[in-house]
SELUMNU-910277 format. One record per atom (N, C-alpha, C): residue in one letter; x, y, z. Coordinates in steps of 0.2 Angstrom, whole numbers, plus 5000, padded with zeros to 4 digits. Example, Ala and Ser with C-alpha at 12.3 -4.5 7.8 and 13.67 -1.06 7.14 Angstrom:
<rs>
A506649725039;A506249785039;A506649845039;S506449895035;S506849955036;S506450005039;
</rs>
This chain:
<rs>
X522050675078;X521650625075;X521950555079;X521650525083;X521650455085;X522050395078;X522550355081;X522750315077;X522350275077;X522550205073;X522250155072;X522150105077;X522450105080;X522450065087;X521950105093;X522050165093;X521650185098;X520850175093;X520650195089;X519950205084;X519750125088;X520150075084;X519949995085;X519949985094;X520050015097;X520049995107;X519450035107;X519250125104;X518350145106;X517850095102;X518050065095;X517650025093;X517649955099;X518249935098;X517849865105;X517649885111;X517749935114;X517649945119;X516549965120;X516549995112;X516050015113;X515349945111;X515649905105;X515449825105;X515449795113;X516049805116;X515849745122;X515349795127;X515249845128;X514549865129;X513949825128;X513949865119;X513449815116;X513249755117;X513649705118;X513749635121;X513449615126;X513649665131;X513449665139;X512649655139;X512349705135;X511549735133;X511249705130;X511749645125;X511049605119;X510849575125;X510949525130;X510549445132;X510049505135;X510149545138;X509449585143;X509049595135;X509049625132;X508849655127;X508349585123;X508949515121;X508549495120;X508049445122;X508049455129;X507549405134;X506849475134;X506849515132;X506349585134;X505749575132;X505249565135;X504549565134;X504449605129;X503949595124;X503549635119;X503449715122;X503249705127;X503049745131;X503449835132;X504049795134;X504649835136;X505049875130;X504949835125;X505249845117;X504849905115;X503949885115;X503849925113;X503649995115;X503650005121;X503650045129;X504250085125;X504750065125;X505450095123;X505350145115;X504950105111;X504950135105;X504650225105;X504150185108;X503450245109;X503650305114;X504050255119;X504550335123;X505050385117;X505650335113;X505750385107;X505350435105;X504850425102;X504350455100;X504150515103;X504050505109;X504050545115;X504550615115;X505150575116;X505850625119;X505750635112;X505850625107;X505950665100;X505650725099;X504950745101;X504650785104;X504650845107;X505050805113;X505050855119;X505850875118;X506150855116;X507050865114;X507150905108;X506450935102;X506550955098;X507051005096;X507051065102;X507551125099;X508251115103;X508451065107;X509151025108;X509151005100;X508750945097;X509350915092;X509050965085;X508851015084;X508751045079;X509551115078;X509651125087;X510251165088;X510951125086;X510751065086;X511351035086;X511451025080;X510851005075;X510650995067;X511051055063;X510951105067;X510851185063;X511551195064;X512051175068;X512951175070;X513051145065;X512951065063;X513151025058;X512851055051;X512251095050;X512151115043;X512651165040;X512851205046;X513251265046;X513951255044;X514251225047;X514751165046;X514851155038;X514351125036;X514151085028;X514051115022;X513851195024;X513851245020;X514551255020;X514951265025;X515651315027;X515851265022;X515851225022;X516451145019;X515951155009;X515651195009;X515251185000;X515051114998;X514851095003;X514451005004;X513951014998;X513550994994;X513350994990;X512451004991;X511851034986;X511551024991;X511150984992;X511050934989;X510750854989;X510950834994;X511650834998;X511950815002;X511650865012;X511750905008;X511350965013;X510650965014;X510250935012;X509650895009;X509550835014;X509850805014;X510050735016;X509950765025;X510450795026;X510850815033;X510350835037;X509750885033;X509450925036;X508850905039;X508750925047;X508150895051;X507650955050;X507150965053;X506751015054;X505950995059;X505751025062;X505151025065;X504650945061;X504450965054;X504050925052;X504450845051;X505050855051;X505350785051;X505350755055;X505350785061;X505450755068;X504850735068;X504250765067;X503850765069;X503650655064;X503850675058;X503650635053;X504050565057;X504750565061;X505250525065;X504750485070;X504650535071;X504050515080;X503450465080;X503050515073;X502550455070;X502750385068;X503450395064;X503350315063;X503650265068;X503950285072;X504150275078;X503450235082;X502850275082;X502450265085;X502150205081;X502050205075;X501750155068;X502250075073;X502950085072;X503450035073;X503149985078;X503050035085;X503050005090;X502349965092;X501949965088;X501149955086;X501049875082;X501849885078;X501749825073;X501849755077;X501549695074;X501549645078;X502449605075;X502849575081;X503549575081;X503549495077;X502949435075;X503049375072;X503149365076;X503149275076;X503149225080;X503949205080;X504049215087;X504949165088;X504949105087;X504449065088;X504348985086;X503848965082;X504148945076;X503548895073;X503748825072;X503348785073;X503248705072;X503148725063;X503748685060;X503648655054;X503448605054;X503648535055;X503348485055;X503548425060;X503048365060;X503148305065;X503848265061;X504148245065;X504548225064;X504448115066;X504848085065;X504648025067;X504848005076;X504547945078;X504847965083;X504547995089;X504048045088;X503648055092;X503948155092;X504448155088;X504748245088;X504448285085;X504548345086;X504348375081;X504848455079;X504948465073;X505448505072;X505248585073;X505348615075;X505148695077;X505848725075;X505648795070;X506048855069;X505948915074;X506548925079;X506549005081;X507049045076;X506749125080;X507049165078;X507449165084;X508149215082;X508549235087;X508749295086;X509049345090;X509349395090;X509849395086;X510249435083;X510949425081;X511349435088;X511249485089;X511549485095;X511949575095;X512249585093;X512549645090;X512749655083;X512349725080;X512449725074;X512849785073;X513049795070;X513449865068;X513149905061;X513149975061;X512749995056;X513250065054;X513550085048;X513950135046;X513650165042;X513250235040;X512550275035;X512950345034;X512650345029;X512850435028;X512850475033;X512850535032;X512750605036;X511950615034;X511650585038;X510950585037;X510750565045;X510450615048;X510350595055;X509950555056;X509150565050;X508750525056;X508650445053;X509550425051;X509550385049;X509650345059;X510050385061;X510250345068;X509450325070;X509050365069;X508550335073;X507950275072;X508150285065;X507850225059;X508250155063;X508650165061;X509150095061;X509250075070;X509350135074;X509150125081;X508550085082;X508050125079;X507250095081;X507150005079;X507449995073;X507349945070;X507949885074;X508249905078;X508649855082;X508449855087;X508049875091;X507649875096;X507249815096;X506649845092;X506149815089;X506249725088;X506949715086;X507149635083;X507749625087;X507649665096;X507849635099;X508849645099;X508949675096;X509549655094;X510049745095;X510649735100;X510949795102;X511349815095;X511549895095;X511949905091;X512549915093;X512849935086;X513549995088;X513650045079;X513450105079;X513150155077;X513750185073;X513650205069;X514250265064;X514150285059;X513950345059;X513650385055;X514150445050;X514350495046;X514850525042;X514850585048;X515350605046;X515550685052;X515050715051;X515050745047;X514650805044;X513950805049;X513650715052;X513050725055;X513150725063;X513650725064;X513950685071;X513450725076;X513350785077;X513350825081;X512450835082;X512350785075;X511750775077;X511550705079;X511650685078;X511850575078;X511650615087;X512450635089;X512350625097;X511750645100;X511750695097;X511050735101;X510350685100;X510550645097;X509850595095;X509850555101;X510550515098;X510650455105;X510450485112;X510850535114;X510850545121;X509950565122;X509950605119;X509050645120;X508650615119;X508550545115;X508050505113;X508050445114;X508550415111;X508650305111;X508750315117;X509250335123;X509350295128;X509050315133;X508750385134;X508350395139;X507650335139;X507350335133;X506950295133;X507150215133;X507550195134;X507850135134;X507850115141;X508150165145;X508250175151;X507350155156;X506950215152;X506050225157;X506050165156;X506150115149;X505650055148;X506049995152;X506550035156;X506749965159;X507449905155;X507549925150;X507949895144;X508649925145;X509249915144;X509949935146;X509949995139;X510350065142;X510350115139;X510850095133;X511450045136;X511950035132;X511850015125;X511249975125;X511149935120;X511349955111;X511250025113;X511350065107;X511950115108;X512650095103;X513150125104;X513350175098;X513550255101;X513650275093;X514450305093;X514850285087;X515550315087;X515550385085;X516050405092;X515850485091;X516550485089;X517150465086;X517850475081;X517650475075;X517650535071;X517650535064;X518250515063;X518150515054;X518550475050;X518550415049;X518650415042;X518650325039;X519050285043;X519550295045;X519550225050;X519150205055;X518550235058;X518150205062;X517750165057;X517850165051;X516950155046;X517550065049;X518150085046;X518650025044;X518549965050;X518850015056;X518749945062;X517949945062;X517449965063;X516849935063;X516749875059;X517049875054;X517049805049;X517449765051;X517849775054;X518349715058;X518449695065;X517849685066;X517849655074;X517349575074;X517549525071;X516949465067;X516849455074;X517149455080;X516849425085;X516249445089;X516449505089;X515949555094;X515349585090;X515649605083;X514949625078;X515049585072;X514649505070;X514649505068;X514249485060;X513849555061;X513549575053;X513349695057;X513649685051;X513649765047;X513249795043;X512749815045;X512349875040;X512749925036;X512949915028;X513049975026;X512750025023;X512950065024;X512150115020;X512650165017;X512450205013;X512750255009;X512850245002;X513250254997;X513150264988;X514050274987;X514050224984;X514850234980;X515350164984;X515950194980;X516450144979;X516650144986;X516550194990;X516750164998;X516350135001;X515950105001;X515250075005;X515350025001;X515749994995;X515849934992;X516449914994;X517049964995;X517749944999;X517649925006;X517049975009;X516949915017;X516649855015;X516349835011;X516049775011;X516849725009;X516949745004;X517549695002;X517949685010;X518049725014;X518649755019;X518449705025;X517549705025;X517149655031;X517249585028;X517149565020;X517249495019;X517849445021;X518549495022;X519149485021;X519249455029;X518849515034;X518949505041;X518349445043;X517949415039;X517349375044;X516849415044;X516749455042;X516149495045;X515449505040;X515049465040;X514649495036;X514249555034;X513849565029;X513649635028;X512949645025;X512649665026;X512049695022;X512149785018;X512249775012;X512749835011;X512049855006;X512049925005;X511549975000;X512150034999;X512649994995;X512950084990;X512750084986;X512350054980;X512250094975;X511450084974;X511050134970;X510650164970;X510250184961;X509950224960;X509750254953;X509150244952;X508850234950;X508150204948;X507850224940;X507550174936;X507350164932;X506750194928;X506450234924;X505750234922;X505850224916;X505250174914;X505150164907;X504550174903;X504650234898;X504050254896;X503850194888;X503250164890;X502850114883;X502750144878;X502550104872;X502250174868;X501550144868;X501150114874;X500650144875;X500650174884;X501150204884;X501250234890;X500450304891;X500150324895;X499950364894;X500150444897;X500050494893;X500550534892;X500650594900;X499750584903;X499750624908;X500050584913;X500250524915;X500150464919;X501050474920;X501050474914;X502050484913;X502250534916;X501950614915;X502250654918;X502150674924;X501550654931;X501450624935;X502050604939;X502050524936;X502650484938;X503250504937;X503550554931;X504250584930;X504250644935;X503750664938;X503850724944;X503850714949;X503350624954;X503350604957;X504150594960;X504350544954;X504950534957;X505650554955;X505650624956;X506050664957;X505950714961;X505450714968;X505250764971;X505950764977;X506450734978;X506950734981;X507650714974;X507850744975;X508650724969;X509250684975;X509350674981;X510050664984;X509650594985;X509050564986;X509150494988;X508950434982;X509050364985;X509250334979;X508850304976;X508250304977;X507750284975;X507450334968;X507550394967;X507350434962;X507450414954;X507050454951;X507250434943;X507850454942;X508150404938;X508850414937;X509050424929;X508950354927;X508850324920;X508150334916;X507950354910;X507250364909;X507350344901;X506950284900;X506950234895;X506250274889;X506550264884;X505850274880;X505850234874;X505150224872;X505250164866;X505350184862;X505750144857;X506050184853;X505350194847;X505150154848;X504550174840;X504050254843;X504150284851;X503950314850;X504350394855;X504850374850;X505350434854;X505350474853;X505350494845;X505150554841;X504750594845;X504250564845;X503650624850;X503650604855;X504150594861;X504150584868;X504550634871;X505250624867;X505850684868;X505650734872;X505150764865;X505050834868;X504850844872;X504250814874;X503750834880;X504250814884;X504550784887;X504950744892;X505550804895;X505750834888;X506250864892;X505950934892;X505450944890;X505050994893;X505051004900;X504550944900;X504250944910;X505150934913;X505450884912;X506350904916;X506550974916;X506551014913;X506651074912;X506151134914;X505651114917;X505251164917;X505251154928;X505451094929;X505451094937;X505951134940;X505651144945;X506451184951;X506551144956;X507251154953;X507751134950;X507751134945;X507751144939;X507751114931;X508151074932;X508051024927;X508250964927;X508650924920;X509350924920;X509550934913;X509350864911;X509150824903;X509050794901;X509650774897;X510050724900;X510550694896;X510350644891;X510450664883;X510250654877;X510750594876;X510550554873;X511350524868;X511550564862;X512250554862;X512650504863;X512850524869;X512750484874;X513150484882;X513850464882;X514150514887;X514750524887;X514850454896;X514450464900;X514450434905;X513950374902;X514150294905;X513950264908;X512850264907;X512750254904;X512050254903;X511750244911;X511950204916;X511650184924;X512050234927;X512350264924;X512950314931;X512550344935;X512450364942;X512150364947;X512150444949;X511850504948;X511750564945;X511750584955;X511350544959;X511350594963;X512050584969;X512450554966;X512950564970;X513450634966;X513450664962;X513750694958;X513350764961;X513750794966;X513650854969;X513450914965;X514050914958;X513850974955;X513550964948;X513250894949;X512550884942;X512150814944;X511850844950;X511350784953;X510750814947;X510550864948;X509950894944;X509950884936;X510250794937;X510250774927;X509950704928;X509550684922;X509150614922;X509450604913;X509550544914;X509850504908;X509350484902;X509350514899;X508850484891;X509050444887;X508850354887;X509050324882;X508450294878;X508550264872;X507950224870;X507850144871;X507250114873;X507250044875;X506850024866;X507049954863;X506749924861;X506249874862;X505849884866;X505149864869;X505249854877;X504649814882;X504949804887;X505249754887;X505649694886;X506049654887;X506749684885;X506949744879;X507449764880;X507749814888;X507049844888;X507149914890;X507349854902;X507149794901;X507249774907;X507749744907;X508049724900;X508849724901;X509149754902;X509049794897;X509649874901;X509749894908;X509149894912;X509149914919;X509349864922;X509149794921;X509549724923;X510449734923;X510749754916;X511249754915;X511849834914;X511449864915;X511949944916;X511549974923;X511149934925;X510949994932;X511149944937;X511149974946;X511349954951;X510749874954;X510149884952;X509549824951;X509149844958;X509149924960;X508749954964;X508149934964;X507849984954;X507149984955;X507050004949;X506549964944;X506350014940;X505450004937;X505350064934;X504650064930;X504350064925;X503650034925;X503650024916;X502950084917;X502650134914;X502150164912;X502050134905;X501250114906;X501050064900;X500250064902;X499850054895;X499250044896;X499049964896;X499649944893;X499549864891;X499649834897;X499249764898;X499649724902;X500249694900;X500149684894;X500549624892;X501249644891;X501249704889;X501949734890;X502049744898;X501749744903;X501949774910;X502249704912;X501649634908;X502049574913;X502649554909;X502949574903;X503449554899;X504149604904;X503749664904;X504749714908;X504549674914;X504049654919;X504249644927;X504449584926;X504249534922;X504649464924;X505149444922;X505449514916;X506349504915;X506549534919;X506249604923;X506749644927;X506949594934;X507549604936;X507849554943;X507849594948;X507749674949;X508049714954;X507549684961;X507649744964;X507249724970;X506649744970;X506549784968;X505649824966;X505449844958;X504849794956;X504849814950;X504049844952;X503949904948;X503149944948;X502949944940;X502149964940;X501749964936;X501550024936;X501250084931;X501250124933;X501250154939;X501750144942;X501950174950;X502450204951;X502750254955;X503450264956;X503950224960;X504650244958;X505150204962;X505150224969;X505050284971;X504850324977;X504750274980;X504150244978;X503750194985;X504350124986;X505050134985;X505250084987;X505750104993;X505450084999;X505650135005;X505050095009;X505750045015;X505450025021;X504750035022;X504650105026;X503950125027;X503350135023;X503550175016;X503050155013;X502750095007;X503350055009;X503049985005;X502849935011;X503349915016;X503049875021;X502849915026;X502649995028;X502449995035;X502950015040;X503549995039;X504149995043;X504650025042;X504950065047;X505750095044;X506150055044;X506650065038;X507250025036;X507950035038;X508049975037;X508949995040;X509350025035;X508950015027;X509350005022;X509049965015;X509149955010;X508749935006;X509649895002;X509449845002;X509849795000;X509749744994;X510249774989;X510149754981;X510749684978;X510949664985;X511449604985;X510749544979;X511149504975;X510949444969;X511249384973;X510849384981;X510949314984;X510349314986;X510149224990;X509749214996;X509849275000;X509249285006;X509149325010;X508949395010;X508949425015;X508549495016;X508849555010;X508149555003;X508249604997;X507749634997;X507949704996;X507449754994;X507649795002;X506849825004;X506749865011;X507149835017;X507549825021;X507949765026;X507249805033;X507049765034;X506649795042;X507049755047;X506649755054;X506649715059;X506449655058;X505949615053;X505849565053;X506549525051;X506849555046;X507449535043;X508049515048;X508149555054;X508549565056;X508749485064;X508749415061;X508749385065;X509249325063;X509049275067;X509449215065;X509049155064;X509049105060;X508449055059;X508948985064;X508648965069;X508848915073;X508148845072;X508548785070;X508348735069;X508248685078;X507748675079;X507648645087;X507148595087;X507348535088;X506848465090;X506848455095;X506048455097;X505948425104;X505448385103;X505348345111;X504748295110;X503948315107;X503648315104;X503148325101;X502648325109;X502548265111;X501948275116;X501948335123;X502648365121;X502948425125;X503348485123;X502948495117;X503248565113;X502848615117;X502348615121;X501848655123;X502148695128;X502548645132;X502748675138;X503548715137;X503748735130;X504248765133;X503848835132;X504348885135;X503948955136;X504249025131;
</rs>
């Protein structure tokens, strides 16, 4: 294992790369950008039984280690994923990138003040053992113009590479763009997660992605060093049954969103009113119980935490929390106040209860009869995500796309010659 000194020299080494790559990257015609995406799309395709062999070494591995299977879940590529990778791939490079300059307003004077966007320049991104996250966050740095430096958990490395090498950089390469632009640390171990977050000069701002107390210690770990973050470690999701909820419409959406248990958007927490809990129980933990997986209904009195996060628990993902809400203004505290402020939803035939939960709830996505599922890059905006960011500041909350991914630059010039810059 690499000490600490040497991990921090492939980390810089592999930033000053990056570095070298953003100005070409960010001068790159639309053209070129999107020329680059759509070849992705391409090699993903035609590279399919390269990274699927690679995928199938890293599952194998994952079993041998009793990795969990939500986890294994997470890991695992196959034909239709790729396939599903390549299409949005294709969606991405179609989308129009917004305007780098807009005119706010005249200024006195004869000026006038114009907003660009800028690259960041080099962003760094640390994610689970979930491969086709490289390609998501790859794609979406492209896209905004902006180079990486990539680190993904062991358990996926072997698939990470095979992506990078077979996909991002060959088409980086056709379209004319620097291969470099996209860097992935091939040293396992938490200390690379560590030097990724401390390098404020060369990267900095960090993508965190992943669930738990260590995806909050890097964050702490980059604020210490300078380094900003866009961090998504915690997760759960909300459902809140009305008691004018409708009964078929409930079980729908309690199936909906549990059709995956390892990611974080899922039902987590499942509220019911209290005036109509007596007869909601049962049927509720019926349908939880009757899926495969069966799905244990934790009853009060709760031993855990009412928002405790079930899909990070290896050996009892396949459990949803039962509490009672005292209508929706309580049932939006609770989620506001013991959940992570991901997502949650109200099933109700009322309006007026739907506009009472949504205007207390604070998270990032609140739904109306809908599922928390739809709170995902792609299928809320269109776009694949870096990461779904539940920070309680200014700036990029909820799905983080490419749009999100810049710098706002404040610039006056002459008003009778704003035409002519290019």
């Amino acid at each position: 294992m690499p000490d600490d000194l040497q991990v921090n020299e492939v980390i810089s080494a592999s930033a000053s790369k990056a570095q070298d790559a953003a100005s070409l990257l960010g001068a790159a015609p639309d053209e070129a950008v999107d020329t680059a995406l759509r070849g992705m799309g391409r090699h993903l395709m035609e590279a399919t039984e390269t990274v699927l062999a690679a995928n199938r070494a890293d599952l194998d591995a994952a079993v041998a280690a009793n990795m969990s299977a939500g986890l294994v879940d997470r890991l695992r590529l196959d034909a239709g994923r790729l396939t599903g990778m390549s299409d949005q791939l294709k969606v991405l490079a179609g989308l129009e990138p917004g305007p780098r300059r807009t005119t706010v307003r005249e200024l006195p004077g004869g000026l006038t003040l114009q907003e660009w966007r800028r690259p960041v320049g080099v962003i760094g991104a640390n994610f689970e053992a979930r491969p086709n996250v490289a390609v998501d966050i790859a794609s979406q740095l492209i896209k905004s113009r902006n180079a990486g430096v990539l680190r993904t958990g062991s358990a996926a490395l072997r698939s990470a590479i095979a992506l990078i090498e077979q996909v991002v950089a060959p088409a980086l390469d056709e379209a004319g763009l620097p291969p470099d632009a996209i860097q992935l640390i091939r040293v396992p171990g938490h200390e690379s997660a560590t030097a990724l977050v401390s390098q404020p000069r060369l990267i900095p701002l960090v993508i965190l992605r992943g669930s738990g107390d260590s995806t909050r210690k890097l964050a702490r770990q980059a604020a210490l060093r300078g380094v900003r973050t866009l961090a998504h470690a915690d997760g759960g999701a909300v459902l809140y049954l009305h008691r004018a909820a409708d009964r078929s419409r409930s079980e729908r959406l309690i199936n909906a969103s549990l059709d995956r248990l390892g990611v974080c958007n899922r039902l987590n927490l499942l509220l019911i009113d209290r005036s109509a809990w007596d007869q909601t129980v049962p049927w509720v933990t019926e349908v939880l119980g009757s899926r495969q997986p069966s799905i244990r209904a934790m009853l009060p009195p709760h031993r855990d935490p009412i928002g405790y996060e079930w899909a990070l628990n290896g050996e009892a993902e396949a459990t949803v929390t039962i509490a009672p809400a005292d209508g929706p203004n309580d049932a939006a505290r609770i989620a506001n106040q013991h959940t992570s402020g991901l997502a949650a939803a109200i099933v109700s035939e009322d309006s007026a209860a739907a506009t009472e939960f949504l205007t207390t709830y604070a998270g990032t996505g609140g739904f109306w009869n809908a599922t928390t599922r739809l709170l995902d890059g792609f299928k809320l905006l269109a776009a694949p995500e870096t990461g779904i960011n539940v920070d309680r500041v200014p700036g990029p909350r909820g799905p983080v796309t490419f749009r999100d991914l810049h710098l706002r630059q404040h610039v006056v010039v002459p008003a009778m010659r704003a035409d002519e810059l290019i």
